[in-house]
C-alpha positions in Angstrom: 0.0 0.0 0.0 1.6 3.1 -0.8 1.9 6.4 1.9 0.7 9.4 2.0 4.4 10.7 1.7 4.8 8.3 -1.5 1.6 9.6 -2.9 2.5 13.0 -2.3 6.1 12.5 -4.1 4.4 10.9 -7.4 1.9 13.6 -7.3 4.5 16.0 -7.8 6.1 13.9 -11.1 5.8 14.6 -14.3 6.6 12.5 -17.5 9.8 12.6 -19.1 8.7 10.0 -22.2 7.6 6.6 -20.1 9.3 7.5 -16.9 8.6 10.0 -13.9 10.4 12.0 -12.9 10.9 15.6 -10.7 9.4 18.8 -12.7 12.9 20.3 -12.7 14.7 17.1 -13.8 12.8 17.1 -16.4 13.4 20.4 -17.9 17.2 19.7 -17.0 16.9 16.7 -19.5 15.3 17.9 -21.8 17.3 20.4 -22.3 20.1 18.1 -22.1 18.3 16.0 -25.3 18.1 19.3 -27.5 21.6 20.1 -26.7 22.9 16.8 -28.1 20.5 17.0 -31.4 21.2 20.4 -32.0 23.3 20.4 -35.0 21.4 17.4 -36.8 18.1 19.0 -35.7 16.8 19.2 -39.3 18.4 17.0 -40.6 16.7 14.0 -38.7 13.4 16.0 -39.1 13.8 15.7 -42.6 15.1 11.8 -42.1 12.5 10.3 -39.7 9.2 12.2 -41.5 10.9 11.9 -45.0 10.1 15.5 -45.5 6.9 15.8 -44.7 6.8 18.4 -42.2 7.4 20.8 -44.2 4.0 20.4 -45.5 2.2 19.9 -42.1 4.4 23.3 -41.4 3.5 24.7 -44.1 -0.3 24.0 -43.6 0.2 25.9 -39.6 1.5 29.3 -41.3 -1.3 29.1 -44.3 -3.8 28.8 -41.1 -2.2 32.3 -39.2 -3.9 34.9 -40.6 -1.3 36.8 -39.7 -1.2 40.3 -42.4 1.7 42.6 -42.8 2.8 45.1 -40.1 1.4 42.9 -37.4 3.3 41.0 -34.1 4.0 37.1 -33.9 5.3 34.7 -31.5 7.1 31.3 -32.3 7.5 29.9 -29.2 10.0 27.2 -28.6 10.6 27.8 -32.3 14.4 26.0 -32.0 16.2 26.5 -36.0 13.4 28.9 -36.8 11.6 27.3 -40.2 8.2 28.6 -38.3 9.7 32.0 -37.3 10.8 32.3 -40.7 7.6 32.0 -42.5 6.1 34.3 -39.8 8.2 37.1 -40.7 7.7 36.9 -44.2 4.0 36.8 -43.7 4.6 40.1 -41.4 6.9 41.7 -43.9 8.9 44.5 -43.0 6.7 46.4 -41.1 5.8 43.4 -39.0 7.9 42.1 -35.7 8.4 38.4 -34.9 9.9 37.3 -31.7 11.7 33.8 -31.7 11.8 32.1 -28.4 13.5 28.8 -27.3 14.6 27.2 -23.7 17.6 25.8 -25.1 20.1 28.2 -26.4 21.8 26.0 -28.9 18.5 25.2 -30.4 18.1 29.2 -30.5 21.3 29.7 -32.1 20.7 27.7 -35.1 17.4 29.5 -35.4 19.4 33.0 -35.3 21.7 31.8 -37.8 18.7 30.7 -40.3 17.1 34.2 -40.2 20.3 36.4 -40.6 21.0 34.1 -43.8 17.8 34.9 -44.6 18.2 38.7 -44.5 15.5 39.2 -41.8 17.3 39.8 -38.9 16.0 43.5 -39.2 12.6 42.8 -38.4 13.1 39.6 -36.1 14.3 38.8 -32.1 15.5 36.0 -30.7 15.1 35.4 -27.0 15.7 32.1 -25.0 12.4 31.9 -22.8 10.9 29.1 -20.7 7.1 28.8 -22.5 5.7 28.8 -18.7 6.9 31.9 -17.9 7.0 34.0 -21.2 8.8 37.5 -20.7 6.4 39.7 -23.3 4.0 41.9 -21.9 0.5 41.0 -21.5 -1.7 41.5 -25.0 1.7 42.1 -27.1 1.1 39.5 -30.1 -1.5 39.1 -33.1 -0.6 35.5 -33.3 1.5 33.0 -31.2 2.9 29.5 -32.6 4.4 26.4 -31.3 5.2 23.6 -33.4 6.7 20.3 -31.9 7.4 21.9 -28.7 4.6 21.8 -26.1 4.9 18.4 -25.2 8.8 18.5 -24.4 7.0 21.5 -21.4 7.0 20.5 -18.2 3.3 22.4 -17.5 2.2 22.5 -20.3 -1.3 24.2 -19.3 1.1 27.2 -17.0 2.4 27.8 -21.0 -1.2 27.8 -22.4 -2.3 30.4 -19.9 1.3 32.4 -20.2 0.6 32.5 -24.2 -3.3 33.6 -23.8 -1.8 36.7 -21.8 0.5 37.5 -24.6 -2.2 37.2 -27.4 -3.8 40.2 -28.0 -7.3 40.1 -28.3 -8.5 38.5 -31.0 -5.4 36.7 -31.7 -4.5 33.2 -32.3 -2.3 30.6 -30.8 -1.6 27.4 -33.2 -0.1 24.2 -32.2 1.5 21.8 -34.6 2.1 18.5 -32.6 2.3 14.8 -33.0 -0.8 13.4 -32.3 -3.4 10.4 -32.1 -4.3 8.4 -35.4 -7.2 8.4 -36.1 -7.0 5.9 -39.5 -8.0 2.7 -38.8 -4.8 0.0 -38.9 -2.6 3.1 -38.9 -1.3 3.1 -34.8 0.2 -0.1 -35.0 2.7 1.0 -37.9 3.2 4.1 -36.8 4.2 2.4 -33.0 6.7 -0.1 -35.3 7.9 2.9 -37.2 8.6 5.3 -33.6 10.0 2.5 -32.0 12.2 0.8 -34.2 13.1 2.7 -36.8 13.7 6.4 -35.4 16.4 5.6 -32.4 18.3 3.6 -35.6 18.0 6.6 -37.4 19.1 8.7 -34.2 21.8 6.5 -33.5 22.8 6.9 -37.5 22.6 10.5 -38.3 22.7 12.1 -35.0 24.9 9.7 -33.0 22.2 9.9 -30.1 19.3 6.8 -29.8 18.3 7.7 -26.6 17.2 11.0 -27.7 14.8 10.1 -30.3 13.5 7.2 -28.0 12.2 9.9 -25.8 10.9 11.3 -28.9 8.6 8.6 -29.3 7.9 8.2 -25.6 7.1 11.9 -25.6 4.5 11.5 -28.4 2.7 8.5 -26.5 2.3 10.3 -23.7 0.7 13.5 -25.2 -2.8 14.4 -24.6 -4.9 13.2 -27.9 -6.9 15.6 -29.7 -10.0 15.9 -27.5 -8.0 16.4 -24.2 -5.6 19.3 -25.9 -8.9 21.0 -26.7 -10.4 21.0 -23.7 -6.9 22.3 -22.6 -6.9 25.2 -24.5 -10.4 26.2 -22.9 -9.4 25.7 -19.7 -6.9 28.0 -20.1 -8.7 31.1 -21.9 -9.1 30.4 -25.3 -12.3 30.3 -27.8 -13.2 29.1 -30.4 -11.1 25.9 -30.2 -11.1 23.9 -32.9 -8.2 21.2 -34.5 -7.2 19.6 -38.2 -5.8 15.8 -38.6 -2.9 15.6 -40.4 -1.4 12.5 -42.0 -4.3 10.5 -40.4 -3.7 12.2 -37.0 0.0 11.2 -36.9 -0.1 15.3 -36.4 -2.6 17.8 -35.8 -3.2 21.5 -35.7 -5.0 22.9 -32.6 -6.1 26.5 -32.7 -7.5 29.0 -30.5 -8.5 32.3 -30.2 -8.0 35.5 -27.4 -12.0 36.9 -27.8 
């Protein structure tokens, strides 16, 4: 039978892929994970999902509404792809703020938009998604793609992103998902499990890192529970899109 000082303890874990652990080892480990990938970041993005998000990318920035001169947020936005479509859509009247927990994620992000000539017009600022350091009602629209499951409370960064949304702005969150195809989970489990540590392991020299990938996908909320999320925290109009069967899925909301 387990104590109430054992109950208390696991009531204070979180997940870090299948295992429990302490809220702040978890961000330490996390961190630890992004520092290692870092420098193969995109190129295993492009490997495990044989370039396919870029089109499930693509899809989030077609869904921002975001016109030129207005103010956008990419949070935990790592090498920047997302940023840099945000900017363009903002054009040079615009602002877009970049924001990662992990500096050497953040650098490569920096590095993309200066090649791309938009450092003018763009800020990069390392920022824990919990605890975002923008002043309340300061952003038209606010993105994060692949990131909000790697938070350790993840609804403290849904209410921290609401504050920064200006009314009627929008946040949008690109995430692995649920699939929803018949006969499709059990490949996709084969696929996560087998074949993206060996590709870890291959191209980034780091399997344990894309195992917790995996583990980290499992153990996000599915569709339904992100949604309700999003209104528990603030946000209207909630809706979401399947991608690729539900392998991904865009959740939106709105500041009314």
């Amino acid at each position: 039978m387990t104590s109430p000082s054992e109950q208390d303890a696991a009531d204070r874990t979180v997940d870090f892929g299948y295992e429990r652990v302490a809220p702040e080892q978890k961000a330490r480990r996390v961190r630890a994970v992004f520092d290692s990938v870092a420098d193969r970041y995109d190129v295993m993005n492009d490997a495990m999902s044989l370039g396919v998000h870029r089109l499930w990318k693509r899809f989030a920035l077609s869904q921002t509404g975001l016109r030129p001169g207005q103010r956008a947020l990419d949070v935990a936005g790592g090498t920047g792809d997302i940023a840099l479509g945000l900017a363009r859509q903002a054009g040079r009247a615009g602002r877009v703020v970049l924001t990662d927990i992990n500096a050497a994620m953040l650098a490569h992000g920096r590095d993309r938009l200066i090649d791309a000539g938009l450092v003018g017009q763009t800020d990069c600022v390392v920022a824990n998604a919990e605890r975002l350091p923008f002043a309340d009602r300061s952003f038209d629209c606010v993105t994060i793609a692949f990131g909000l499951r790697n938070v350790t409370d993840k609804a403290a960064a849904l209410r921290s992103m609401w504050r920064v949304l200006k009314p009627g702005g929008q946040l949008l969150i690109l995430e692995f998902s649920t699939p929803v195809v018949p006969g499709l989970k059990p490949l996709y489990d084969a696929y996560s499990f087998a074949v993206l540590p060996a590709l870890g392991r291959v191209i980034a020299g780091d399997a344990g890192s894309y195992r917790y990938l995996a583990e980290s996908i499992r153990m996000f909320p599915d569709q339904g529970t992100l949604l309700e999320m999003l209104r528990t925290a603030g946000f209207d109009g909630c809706r979401h899109h399947n991608l690729s069967g539900g392998i991904v899925a865009l959740h939106r909301g709105w500041r009314y």
